[in-house]
BAMARSE-591101 format. One record per residue (C-alpha): residue number from 1; residue in three letters; x, y, z. Coordinates in Angstrom, 3 decimals, padded with zeros to 6 digits, always signed. Each point is the difference from the previous one (the first is absolute). Layout:
<node i="NUM" aa="ALA" x="X" y="Y" z="Z"/>
...
***
This chain:
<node i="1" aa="UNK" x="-010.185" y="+039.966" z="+046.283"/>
<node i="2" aa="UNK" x="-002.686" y="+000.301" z="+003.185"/>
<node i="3" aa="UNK" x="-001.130" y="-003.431" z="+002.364"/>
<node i="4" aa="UNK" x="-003.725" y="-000.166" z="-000.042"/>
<node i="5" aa="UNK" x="-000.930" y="+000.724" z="+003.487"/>
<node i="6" aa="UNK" x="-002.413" y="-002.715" z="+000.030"/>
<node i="7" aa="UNK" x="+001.930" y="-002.930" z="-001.101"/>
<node i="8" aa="UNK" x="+003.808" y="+000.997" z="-000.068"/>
<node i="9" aa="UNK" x="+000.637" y="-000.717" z="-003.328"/>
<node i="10" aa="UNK" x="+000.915" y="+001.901" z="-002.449"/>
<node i="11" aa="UNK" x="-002.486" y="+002.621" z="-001.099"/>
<node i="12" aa="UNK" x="+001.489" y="+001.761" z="-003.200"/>
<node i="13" aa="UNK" x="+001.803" y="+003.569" z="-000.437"/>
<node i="14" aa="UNK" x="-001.791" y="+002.440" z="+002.362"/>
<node i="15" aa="UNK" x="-002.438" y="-002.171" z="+001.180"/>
<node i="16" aa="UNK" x="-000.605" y="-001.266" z="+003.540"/>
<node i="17" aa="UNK" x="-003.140" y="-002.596" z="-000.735"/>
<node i="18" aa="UNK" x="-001.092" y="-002.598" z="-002.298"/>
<node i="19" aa="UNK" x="-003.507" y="+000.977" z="-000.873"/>
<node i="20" aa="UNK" x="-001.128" y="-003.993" z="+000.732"/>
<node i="21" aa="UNK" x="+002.037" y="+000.623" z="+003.148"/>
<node i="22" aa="UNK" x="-002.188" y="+002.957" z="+000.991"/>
<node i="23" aa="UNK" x="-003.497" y="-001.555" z="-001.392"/>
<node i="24" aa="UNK" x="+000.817" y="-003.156" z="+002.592"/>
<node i="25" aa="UNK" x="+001.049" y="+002.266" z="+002.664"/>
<node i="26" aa="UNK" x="-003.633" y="+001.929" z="-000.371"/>
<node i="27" aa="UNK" x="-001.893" y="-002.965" z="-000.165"/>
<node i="28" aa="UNK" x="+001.100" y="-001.485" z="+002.433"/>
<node i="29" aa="UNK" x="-000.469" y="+002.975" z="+002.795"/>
<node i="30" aa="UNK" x="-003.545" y="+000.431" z="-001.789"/>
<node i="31" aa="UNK" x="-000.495" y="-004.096" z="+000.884"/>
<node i="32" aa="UNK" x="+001.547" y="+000.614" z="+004.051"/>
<node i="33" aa="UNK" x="-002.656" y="+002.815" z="+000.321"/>
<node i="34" aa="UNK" x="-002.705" y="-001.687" z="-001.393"/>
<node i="35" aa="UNK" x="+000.606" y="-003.190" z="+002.624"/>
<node i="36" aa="UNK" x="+000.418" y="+001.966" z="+002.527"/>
<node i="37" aa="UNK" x="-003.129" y="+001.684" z="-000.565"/>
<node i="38" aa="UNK" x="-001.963" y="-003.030" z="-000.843"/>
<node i="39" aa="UNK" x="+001.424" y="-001.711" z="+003.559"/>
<node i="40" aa="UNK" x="-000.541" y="+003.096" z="+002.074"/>
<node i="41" aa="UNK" x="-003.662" y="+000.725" z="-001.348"/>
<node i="42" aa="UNK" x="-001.248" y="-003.388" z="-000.659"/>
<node i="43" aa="UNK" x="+002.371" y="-002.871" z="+001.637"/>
<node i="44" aa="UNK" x="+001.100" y="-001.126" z="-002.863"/>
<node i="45" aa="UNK" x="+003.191" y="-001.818" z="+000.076"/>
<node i="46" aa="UNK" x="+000.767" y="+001.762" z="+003.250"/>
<node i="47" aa="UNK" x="+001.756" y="-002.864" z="+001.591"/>
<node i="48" aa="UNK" x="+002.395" y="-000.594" z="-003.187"/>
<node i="49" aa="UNK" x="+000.273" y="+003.751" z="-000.855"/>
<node i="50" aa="UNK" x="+003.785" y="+000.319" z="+001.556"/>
<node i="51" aa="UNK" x="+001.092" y="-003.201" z="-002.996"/>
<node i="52" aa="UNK" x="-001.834" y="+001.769" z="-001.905"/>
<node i="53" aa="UNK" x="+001.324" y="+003.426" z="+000.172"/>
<node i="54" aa="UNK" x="+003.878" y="-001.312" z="+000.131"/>
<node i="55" aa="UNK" x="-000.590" y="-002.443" z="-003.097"/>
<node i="56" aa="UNK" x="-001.377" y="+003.130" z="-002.201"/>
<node i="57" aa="UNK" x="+002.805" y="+001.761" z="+001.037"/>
<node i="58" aa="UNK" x="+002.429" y="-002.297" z="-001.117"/>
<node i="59" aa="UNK" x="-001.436" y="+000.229" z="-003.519"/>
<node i="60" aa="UNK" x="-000.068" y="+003.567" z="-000.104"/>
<node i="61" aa="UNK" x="+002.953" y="+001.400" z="+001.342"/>
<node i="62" aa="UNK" x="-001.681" y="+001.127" z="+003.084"/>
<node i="63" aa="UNK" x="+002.087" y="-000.306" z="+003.607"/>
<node i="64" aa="UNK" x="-001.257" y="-003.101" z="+001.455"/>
<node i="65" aa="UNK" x="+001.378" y="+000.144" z="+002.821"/>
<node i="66" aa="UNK" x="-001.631" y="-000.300" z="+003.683"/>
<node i="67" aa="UNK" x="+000.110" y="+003.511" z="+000.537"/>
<node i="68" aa="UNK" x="-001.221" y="+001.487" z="-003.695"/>
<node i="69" aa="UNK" x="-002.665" y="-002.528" z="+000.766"/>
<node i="70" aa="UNK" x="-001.370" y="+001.070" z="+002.716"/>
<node i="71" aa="UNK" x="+000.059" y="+003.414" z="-001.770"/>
<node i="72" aa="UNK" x="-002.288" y="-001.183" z="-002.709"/>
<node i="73" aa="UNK" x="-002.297" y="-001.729" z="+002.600"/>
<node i="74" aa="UNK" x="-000.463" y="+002.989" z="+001.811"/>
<node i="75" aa="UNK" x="-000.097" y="+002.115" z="-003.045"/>
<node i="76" aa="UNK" x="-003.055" y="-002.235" z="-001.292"/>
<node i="77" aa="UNK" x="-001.757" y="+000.081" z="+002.928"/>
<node i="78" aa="UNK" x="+000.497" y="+003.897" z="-000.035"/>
<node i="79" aa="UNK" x="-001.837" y="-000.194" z="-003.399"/>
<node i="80" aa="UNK" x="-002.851" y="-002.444" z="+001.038"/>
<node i="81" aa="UNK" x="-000.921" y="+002.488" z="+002.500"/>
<node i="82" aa="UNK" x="+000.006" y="+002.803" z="-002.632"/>
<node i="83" aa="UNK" x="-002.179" y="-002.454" z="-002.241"/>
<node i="84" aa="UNK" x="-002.666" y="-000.626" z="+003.207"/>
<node i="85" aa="UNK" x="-000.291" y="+003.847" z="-000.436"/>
<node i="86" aa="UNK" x="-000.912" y="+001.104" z="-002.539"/>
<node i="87" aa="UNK" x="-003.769" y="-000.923" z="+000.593"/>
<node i="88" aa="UNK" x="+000.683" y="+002.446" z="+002.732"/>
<node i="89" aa="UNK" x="-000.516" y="-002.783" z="+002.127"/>
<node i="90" aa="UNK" x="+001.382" y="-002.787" z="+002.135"/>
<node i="91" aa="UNK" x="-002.389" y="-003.232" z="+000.491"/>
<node i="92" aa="UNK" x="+000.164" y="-002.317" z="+002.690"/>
<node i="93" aa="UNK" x="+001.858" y="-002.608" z="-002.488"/>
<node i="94" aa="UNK" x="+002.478" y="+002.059" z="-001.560"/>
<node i="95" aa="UNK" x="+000.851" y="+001.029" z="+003.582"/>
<node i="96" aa="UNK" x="+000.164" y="-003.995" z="+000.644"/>
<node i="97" aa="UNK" x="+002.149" y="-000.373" z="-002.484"/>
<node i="98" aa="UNK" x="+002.704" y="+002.649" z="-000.026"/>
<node i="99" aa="UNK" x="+000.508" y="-000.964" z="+003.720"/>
<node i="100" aa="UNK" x="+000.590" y="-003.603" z="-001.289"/>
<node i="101" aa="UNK" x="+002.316" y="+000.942" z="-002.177"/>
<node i="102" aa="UNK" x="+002.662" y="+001.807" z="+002.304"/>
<node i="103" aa="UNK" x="-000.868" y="-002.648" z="+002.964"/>
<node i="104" aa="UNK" x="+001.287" y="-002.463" z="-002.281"/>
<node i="105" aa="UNK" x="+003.056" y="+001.891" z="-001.369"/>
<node i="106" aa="UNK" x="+000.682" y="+001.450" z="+003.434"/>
<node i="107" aa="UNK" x="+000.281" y="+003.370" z="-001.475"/>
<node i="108" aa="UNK" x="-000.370" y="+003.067" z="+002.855"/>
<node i="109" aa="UNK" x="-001.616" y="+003.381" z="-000.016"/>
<node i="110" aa="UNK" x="+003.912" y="+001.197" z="-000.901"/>
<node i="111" aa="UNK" x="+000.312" y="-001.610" z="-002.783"/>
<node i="112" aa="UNK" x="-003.544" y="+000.483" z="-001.679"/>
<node i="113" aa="UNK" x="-000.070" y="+003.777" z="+000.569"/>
<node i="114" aa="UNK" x="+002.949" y="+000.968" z="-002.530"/>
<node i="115" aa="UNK" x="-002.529" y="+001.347" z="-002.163"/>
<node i="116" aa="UNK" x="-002.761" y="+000.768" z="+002.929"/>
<node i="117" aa="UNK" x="-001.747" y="-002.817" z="-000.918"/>
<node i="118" aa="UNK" x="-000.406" y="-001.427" z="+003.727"/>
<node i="119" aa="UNK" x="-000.891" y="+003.681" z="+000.866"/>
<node i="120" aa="UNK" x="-002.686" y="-000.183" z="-003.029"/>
<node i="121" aa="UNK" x="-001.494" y="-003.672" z="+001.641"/>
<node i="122" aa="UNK" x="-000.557" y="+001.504" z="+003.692"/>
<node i="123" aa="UNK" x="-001.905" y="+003.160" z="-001.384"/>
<node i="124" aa="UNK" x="-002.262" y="-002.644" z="-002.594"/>
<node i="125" aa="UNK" x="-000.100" y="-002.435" z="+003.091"/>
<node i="126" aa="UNK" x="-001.252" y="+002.667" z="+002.500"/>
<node i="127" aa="UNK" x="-002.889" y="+000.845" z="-003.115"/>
<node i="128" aa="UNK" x="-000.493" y="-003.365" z="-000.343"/>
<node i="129" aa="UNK" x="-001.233" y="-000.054" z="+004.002"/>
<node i="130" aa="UNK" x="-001.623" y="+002.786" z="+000.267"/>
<node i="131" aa="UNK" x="-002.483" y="-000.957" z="-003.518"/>
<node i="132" aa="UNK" x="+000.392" y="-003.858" z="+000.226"/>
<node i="133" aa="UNK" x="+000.180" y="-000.653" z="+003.832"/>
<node i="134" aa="UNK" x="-001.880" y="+002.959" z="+001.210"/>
<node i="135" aa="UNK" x="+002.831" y="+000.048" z="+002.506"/>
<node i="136" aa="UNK" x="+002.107" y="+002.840" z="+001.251"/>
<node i="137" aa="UNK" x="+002.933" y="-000.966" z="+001.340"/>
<node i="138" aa="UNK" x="+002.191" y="+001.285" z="+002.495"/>
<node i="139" aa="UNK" x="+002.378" y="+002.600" z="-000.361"/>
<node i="140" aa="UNK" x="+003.315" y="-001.204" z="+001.436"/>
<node i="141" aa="UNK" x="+001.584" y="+003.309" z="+001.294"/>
<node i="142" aa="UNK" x="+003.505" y="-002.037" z="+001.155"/>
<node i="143" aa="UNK" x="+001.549" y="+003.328" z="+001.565"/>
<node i="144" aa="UNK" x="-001.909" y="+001.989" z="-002.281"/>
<node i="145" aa="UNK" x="-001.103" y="+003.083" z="+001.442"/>
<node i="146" aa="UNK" x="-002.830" y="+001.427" z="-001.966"/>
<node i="147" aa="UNK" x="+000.172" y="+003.813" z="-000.487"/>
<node i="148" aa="UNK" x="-004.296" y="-000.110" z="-000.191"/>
<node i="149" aa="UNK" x="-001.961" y="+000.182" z="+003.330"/>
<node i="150" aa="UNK" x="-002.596" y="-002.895" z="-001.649"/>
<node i="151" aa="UNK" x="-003.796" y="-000.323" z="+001.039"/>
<node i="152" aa="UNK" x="-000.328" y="-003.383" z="+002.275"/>
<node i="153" aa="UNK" x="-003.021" y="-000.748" z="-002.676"/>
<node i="154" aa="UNK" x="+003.045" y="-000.512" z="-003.087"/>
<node i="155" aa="UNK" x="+002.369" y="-001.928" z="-000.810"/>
<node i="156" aa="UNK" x="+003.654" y="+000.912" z="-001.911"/>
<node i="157" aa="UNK" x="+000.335" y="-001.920" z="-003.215"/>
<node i="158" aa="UNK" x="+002.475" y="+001.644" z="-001.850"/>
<node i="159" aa="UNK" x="+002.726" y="+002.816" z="+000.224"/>
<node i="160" aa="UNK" x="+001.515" y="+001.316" z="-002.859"/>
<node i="161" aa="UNK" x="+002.856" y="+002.229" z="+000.004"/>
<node i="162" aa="UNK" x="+001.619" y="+002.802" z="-001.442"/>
<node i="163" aa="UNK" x="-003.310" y="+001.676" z="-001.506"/>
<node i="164" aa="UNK" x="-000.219" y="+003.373" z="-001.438"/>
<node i="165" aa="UNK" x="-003.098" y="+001.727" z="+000.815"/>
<node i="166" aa="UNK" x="-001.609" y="+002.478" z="-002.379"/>
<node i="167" aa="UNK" x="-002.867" y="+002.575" z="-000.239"/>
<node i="168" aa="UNK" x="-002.080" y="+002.432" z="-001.965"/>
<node i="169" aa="UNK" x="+001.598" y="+003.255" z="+000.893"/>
<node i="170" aa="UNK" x="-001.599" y="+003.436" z="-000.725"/>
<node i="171" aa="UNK" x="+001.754" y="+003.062" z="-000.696"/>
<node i="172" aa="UNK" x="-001.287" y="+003.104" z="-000.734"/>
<node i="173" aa="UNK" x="+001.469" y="+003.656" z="-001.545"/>
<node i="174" aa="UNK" x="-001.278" y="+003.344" z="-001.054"/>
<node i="175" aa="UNK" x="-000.319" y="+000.538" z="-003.972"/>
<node i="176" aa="UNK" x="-001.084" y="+003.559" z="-001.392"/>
<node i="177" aa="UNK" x="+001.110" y="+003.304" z="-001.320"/>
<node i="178" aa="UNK" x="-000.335" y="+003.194" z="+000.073"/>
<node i="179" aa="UNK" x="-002.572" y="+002.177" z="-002.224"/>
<node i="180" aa="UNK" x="+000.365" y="+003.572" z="-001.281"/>
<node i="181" aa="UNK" x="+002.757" y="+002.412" z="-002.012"/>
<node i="182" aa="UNK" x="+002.742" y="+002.453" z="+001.322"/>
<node i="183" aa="UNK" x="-000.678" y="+003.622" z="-000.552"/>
<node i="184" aa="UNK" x="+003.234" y="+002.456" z="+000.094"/>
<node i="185" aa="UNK" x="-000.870" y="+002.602" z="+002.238"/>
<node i="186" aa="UNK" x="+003.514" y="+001.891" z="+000.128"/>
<node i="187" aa="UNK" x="+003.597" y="-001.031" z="-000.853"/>
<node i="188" aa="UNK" x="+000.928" y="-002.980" z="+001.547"/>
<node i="189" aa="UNK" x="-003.317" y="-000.767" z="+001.542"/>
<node i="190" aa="UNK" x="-002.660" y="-001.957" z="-001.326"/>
<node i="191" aa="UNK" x="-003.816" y="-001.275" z="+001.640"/>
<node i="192" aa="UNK" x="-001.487" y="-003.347" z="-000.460"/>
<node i="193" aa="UNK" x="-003.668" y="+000.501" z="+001.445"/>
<node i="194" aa="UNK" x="-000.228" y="-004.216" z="-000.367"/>
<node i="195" aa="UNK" x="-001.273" y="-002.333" z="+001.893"/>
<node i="196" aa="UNK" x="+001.832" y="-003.770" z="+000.783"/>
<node i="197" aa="UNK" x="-002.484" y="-002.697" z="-000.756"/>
<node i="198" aa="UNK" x="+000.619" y="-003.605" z="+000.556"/>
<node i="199" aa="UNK" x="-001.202" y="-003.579" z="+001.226"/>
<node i="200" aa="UNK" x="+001.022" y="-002.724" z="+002.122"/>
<node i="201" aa="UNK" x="+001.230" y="-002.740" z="-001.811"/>
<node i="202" aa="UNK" x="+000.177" y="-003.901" z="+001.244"/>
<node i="203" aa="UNK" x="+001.955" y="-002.815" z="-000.906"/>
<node i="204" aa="UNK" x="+000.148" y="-003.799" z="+001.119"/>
<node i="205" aa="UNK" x="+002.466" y="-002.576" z="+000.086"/>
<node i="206" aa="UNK" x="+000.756" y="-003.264" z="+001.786"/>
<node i="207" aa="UNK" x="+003.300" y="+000.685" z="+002.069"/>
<node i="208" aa="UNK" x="+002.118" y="-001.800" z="+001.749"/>
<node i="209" aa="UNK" x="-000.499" y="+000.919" z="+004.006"/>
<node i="210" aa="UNK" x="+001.828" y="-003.155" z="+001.590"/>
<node i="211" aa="UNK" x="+001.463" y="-003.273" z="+000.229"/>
<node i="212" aa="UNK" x="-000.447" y="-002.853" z="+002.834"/>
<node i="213" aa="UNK" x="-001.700" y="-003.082" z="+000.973"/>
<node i="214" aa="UNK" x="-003.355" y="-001.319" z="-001.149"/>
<node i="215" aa="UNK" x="-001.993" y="-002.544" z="+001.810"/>
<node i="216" aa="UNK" x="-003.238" y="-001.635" z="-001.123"/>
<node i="217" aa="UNK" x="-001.885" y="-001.739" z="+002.411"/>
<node i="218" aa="UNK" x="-003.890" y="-001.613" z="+000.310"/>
<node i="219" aa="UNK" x="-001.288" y="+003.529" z="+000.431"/>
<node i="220" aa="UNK" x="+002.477" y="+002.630" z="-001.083"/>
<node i="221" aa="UNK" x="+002.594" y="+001.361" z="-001.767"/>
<node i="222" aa="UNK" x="+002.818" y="+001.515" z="+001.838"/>
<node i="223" aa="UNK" x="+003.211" y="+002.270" z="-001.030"/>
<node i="224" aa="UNK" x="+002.188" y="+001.688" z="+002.126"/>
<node i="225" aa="UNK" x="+002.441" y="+002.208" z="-001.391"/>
<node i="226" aa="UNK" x="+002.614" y="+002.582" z="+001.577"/>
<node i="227" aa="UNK" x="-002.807" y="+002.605" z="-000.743"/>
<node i="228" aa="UNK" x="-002.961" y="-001.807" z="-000.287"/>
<node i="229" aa="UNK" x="-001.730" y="-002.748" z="+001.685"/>
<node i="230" aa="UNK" x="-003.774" y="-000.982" z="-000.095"/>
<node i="231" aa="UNK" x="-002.415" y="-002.828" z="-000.786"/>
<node i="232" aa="UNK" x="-002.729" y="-000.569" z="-002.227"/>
<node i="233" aa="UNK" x="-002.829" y="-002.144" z="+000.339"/>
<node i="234" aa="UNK" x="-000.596" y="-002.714" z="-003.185"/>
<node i="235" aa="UNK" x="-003.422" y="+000.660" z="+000.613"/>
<node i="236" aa="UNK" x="+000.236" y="+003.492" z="-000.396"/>
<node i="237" aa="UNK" x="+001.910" y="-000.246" z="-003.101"/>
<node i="238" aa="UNK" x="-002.303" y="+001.288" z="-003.385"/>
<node i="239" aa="UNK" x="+002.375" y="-001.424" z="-002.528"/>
<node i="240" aa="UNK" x="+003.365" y="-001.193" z="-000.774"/>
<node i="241" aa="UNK" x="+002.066" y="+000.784" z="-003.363"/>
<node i="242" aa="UNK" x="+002.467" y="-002.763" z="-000.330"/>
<node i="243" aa="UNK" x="+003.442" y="+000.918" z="-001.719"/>
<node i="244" aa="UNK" x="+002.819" y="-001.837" z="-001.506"/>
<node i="245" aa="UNK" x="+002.215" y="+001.587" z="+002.663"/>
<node i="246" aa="UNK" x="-002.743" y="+001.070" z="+002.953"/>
<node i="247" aa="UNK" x="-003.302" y="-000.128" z="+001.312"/>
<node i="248" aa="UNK" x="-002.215" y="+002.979" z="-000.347"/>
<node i="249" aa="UNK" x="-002.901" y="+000.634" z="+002.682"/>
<node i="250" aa="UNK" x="-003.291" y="+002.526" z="+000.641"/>
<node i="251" aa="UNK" x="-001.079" y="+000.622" z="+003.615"/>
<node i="252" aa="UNK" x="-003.726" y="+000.143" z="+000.755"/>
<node i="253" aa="UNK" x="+000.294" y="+003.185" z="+001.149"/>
<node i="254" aa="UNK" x="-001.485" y="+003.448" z="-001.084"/>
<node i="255" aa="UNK" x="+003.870" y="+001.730" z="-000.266"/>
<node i="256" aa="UNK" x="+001.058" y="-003.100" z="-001.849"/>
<node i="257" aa="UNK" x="+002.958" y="+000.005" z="-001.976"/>
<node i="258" aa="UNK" x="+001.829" y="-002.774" z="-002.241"/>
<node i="259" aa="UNK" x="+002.805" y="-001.787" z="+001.790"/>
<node i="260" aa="UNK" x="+002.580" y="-002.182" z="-001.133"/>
<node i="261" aa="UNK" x="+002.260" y="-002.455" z="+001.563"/>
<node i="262" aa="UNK" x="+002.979" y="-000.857" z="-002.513"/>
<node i="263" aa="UNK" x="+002.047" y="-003.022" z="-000.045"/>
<node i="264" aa="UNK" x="+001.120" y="-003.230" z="-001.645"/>
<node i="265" aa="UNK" x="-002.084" y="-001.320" z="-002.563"/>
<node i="266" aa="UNK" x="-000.276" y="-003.701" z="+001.716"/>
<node i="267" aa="UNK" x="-000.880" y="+002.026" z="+003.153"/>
<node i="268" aa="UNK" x="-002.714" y="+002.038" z="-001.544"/>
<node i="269" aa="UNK" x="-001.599" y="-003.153" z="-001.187"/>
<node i="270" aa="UNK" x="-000.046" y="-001.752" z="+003.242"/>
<node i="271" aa="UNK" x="-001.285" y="+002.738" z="+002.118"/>
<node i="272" aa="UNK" x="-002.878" y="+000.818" z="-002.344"/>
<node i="273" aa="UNK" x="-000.960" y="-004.145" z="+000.338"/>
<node i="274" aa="UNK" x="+000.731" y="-000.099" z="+003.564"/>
<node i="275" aa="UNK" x="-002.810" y="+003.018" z="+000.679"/>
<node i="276" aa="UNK" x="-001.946" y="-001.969" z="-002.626"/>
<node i="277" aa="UNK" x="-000.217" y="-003.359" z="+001.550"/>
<node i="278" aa="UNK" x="-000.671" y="+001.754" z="+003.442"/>
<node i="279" aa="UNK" x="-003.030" y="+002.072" z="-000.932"/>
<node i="280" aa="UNK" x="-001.337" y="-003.534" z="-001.503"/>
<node i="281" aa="UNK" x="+000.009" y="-001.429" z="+002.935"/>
<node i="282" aa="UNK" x="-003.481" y="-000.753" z="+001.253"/>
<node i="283" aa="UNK" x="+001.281" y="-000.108" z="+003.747"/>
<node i="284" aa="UNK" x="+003.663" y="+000.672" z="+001.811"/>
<node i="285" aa="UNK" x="+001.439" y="-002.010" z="+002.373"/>
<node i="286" aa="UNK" x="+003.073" y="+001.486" z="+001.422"/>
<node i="287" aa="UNK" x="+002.345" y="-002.898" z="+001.261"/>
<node i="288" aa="UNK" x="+000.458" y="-001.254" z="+003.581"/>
<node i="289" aa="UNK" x="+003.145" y="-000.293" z="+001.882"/>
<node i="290" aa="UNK" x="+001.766" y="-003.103" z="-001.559"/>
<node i="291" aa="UNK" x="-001.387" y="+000.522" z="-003.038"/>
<node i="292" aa="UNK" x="+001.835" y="-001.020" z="-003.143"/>
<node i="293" aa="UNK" x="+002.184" y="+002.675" z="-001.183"/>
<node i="294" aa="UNK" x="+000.150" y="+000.748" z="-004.092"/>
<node i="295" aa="UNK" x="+003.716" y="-001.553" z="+000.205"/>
<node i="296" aa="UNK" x="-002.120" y="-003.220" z="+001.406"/>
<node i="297" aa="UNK" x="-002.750" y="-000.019" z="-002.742"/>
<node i="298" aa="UNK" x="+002.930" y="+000.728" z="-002.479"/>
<node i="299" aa="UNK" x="+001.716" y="-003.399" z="+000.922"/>
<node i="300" aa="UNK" x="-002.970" y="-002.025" z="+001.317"/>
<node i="301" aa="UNK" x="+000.238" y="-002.475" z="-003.192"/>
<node i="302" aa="UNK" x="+003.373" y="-001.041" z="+000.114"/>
<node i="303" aa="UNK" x="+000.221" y="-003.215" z="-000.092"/>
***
């Protein structure tokens, strides 16, 4: 006879849950999302939300206690922010909000980046000042020594590491044979009066050539690599082929070649948007000593 993990009673011969048991437990996570969500998003029942969350636990079998608490407050918050993206796009309330929300749970940037949420809100925050604020802020180096010499016209928004840089490759071989028949002019000895025709033959691929840092910044794209390091002008970019796992890119250039830069998904996303919102722009304003830094336009709405 098993103990139903949810209740501790007895669950029946090789069985370890009721199925009520289970159903409750369900329901009741599927309840602590959806008021987390609703109190992140829109304020609603944000300053009851910890009763709230402990009393559906109770009921459910959950772990109500402070800690596993906490845990589903961040965790809720962590899927409010993924909710605020998926119009691509983080509005000036939603921002409001979410900032609310961990204010008044005192929940830190530990805490809410288990799942890389936190990470996720600074990259939609810094999208939501360049397109909603027309503001660049500025880039807070803190020791950071940046391995681009950068223009005094640009600012760094965003470095992104571990990037795998790729590139149309040609490579080219000799195809052909020879023409003609042997003739046997004495014992052992034969003559081939044959000529060798053949052709030059090319083939293309995209190849992997290095791996290294990428910047993006109001004017260019940088990468630096152990074998390759250059920058590219936005403006000077003829197209961009956005992957699930990269960022594809055409030079305006006569010799011009595909190029891709590979990495995560979330990344690929953001640094497509990020060159987006800055080549809306109808005017730059690069940011003055003092400046608010993205960390301070991340947490300017705390309350």
């Amino acid at each position: 006879m098993g103990d139903c993990k949810y209740c501790g009673k007895s669950a029946g011969f090789l069985r370890k849950e009721h199925k009520e048991c289970e159903a409750a437990y369900e329901r009741g996570r599927e309840m602590i999302r959806e008021s987390c969500l609703e109190a992140a998003l829109y304020g609603i029942g944000i300053d009851q939300l910890p009763d709230r969350v402990r009393a559906i636990a109770a009921s459910a079998y959950i772990d109500s206690s402070a800690a596993s608490v906490a845990q589903s407050l961040a965790a809720g918050w962590g899927q409010a922010v993924e909710a605020a993206m998926e119009d691509h796009f983080l509005s000036n309330e939603e921002k409001r909000a979410l900032n609310r929300y961990r204010a008044q749970h005192n929940l830190g940037a530990g805490q809410l980046n288990r799942g890389g949420h936190f990470s996720l809100f600074r990259m939609m925050s810094l999208l939501n000042a360049l397109s909603e604020q027309g503001l660049v802020p500025r880039f807070e180096r803190r020791g950071l020594r940046l391995p681009f010499n950068l223009m005094k016209s640009e600012e760094m928004l965003w470095l992104f590491d571990g990037v795998d840089y790729l590139e149309e490759v040609t490579q080219r071989e000799f195809r052909g044979g020879s023409l003609g028949v042997s003739f046997r002019v004495a014992k052992g000895v034969y003559l081939r009066p044959s000529a060798f025709r053949g052709r030059p033959v090319a083939s293309t691929s995209i190849q992997h050539t290095d791996s290294g840092v990428l910047g993006i910044t109001t004017k260019h794209i940088y990468f630096k690599g152990q074998r390759k390091s250059f920058r590219v002008r936005l403006e000077k970019i003829i197209s961009f082929d956005p992957y699930q796992d990269g960022l594809g890119i055409m030079r305006d250039t006569a010799r011009a070649k595909p190029e891709m830069f590979r990495m995560d998904a979330t990344d690929a996303w953001f640094l497509l948007n990020i060159i987006d919102a800055v080549m809306s722009m109808d005017a730059i304003k690069l940011p003055k000593a003092g400046a608010p830094t993205l960390d301070d336009l991340v947490d300017q709405d705390l309350v």
